[in-house]
C-alpha positions as CSV (number, residue, x, y, z in Angstrom):
1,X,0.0,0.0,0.0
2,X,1.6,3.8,-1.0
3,X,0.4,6.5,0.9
4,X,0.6,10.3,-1.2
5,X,0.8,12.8,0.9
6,X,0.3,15.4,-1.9
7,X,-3.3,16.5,-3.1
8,X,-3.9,15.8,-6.6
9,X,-5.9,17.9,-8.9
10,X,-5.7,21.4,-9.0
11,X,-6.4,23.6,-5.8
12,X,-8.2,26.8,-5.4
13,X,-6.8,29.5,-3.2
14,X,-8.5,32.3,-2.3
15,X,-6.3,36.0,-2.4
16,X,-6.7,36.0,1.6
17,X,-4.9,32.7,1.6
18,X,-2.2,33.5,-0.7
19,X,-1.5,36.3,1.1
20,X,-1.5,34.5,4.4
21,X,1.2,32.0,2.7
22,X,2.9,34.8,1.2
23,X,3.3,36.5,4.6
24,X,4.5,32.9,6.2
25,X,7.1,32.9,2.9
26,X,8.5,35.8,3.4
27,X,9.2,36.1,6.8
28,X,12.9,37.2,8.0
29,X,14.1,34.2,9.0
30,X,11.9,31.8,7.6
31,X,13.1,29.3,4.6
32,X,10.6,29.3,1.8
33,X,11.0,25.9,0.6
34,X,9.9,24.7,4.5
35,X,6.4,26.8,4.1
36,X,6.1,25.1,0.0
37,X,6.9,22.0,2.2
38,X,4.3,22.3,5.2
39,X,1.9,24.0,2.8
40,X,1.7,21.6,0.1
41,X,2.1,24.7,-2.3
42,X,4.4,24.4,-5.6
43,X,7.4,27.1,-5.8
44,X,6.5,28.5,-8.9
45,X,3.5,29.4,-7.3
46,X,5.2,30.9,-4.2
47,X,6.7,33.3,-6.6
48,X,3.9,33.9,-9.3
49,X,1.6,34.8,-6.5
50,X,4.5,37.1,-4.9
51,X,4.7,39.0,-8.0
52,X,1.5,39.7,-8.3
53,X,0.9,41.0,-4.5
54,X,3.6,43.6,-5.8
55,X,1.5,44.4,-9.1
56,X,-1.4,45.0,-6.8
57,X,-3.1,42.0,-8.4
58,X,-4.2,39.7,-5.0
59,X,-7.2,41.8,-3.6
60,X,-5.4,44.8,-3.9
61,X,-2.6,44.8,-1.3
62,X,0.5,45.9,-2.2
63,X,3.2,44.5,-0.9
64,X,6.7,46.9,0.4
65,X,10.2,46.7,-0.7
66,X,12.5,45.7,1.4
67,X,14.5,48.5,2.3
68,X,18.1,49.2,1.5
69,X,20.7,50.8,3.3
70,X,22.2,53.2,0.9
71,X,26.1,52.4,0.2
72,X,28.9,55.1,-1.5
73,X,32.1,53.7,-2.2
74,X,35.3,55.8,-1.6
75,X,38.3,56.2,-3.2
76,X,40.9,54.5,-1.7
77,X,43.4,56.2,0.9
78,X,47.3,56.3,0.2
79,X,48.5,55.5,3.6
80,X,50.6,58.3,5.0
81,X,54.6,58.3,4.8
82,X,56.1,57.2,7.7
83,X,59.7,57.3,8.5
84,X,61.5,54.1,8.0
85,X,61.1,51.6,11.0
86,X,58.9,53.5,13.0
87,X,55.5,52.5,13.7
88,X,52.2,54.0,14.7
89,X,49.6,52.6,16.9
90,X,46.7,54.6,17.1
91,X,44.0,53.5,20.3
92,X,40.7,54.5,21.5
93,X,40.3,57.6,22.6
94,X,42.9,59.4,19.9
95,X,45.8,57.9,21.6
96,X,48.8,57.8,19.4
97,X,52.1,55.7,20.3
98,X,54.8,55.7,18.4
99,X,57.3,52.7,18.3
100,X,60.3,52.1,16.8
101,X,60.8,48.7,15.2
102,X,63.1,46.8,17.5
103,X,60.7,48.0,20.5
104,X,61.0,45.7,23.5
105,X,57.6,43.8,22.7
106,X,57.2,43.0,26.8
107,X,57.3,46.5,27.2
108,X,55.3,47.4,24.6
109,X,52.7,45.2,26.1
110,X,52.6,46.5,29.4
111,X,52.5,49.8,28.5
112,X,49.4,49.2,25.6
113,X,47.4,47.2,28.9
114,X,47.7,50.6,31.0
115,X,46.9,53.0,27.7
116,X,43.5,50.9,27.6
């Protein structure tokens, strides 16, 4: 005996209940293949029906955009000249200490852990 665990035919759905599985879909979080899963509900549907919430075309609503954080791209910096061997470490708080290569690097421990 084979038990199907999928209705077959074709299936009405009413806007108020595409919506409702659109809503479950889309959720932050959520994956969409579980809710096509749990929902016995094709993919393409998933998406034909999500395209035309955004049209306006499932009993008017509308859906929004996710928003996007706006992003500007600089140039890039040329790091400043420093003299040969020396280094820079700048800390929280606009704290600059200055080091020459062969620093003492016990030293330049314990002085960084009392700077913080």
């Amino acid at each position: 005996m084979e038990v199907v665990g999928r209705v077959s035919g074709r299936r009405r759905w009413s806007d108020a209940e595409k919506l409702e599985i659109l809503a479950e879909a889309f959720q932050p979080s959520v994956r969409v293949r579980d809710v096509i899963a749990r929902r016995e509900v094709s993919s393409s549907l998933i998406y034909t029906w999500r395209k035309q919430m955004r049209a306006g075309k499932l009993g008017g609503a509308v859906a929004a955009l996710p928003a996007f954080a706006e992003v500007q791209v600089a140039e890039p910096v040329a790091p400043a000249s420093c003299v040969s061997g020396l280094i820079h470490i700048d800390l929280p708080g606009g704290v600059r200490v200055s080091v020459d290569a062969d620093v003492d690097r016990g030293a330049l421990a314990r002085v960084l852990s009392v700077l913080r």
